[in-house]
N, C-alpha and C positions, 0 to 999 in steps of 0.2 A: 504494500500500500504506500502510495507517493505522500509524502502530507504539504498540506495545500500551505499557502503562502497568506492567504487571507484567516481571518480569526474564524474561529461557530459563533453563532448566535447565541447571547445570553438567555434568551429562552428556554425552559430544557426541554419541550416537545419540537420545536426549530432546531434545536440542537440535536436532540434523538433523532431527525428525520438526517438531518444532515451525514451525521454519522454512519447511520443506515443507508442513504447513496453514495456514499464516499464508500463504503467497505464493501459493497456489489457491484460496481462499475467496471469493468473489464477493461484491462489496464492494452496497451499497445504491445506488451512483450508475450501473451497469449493469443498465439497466431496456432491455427487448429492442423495440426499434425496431418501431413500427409503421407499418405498410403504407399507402403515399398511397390516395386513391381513385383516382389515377390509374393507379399500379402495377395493383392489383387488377380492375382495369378492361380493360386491358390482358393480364392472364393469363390472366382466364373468355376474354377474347377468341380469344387464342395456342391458346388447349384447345379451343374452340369447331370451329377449324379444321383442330385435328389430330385430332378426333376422326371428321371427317367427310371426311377427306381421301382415306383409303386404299379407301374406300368408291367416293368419287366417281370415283376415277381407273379404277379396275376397271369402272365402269360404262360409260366413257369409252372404254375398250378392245377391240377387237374380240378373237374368242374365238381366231381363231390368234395376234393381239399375245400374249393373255394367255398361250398356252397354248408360246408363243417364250421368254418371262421364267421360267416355269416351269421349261421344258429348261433353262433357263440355270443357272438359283440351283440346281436336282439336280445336277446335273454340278458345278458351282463345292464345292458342300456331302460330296457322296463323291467329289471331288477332290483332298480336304485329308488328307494324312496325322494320325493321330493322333498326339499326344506324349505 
């Protein structure tokens, strides 16, 4: 926190307000961090996979598998009392 060159106000609610913008003001030396090429590299990748995942697994599944998981997640879903 920079301290100002000007006095607070002797008020102490002028003076609490002051203080409260003065210590939440975003000062010029937090400048918001950028993204390696690695990171960013790494997350199209992370999304690449999840987007193709639930797809591929389904595909992967015979239709009574699928149609087992299904009975499952209904029952587990109106098994749930509501609060």
């Amino acid at each position: 926190m920079r301290r100002s060159s000007k006095k607070l106000p002797t008020d102490p609610n002028k003076r609490a307000l002051e203080i409260v913008r003065l210590s939440t003001e975003e000062s010029e030396d937090e400048q918001p961090k950028e993204r390696s090429v690695i990171s960013e590299y790494l997350s199209q990748i992370g999304r690449k996979g999840g987007l193709k995942g639930g797809k591929a697994r389904a595909a992967k599944l015979s239709a009574k598998k699928r149609h087992d998981i299904a009975r499952k997640a209904a029952k587990s879903r109106w098994s749930k009392k509501s609060q």
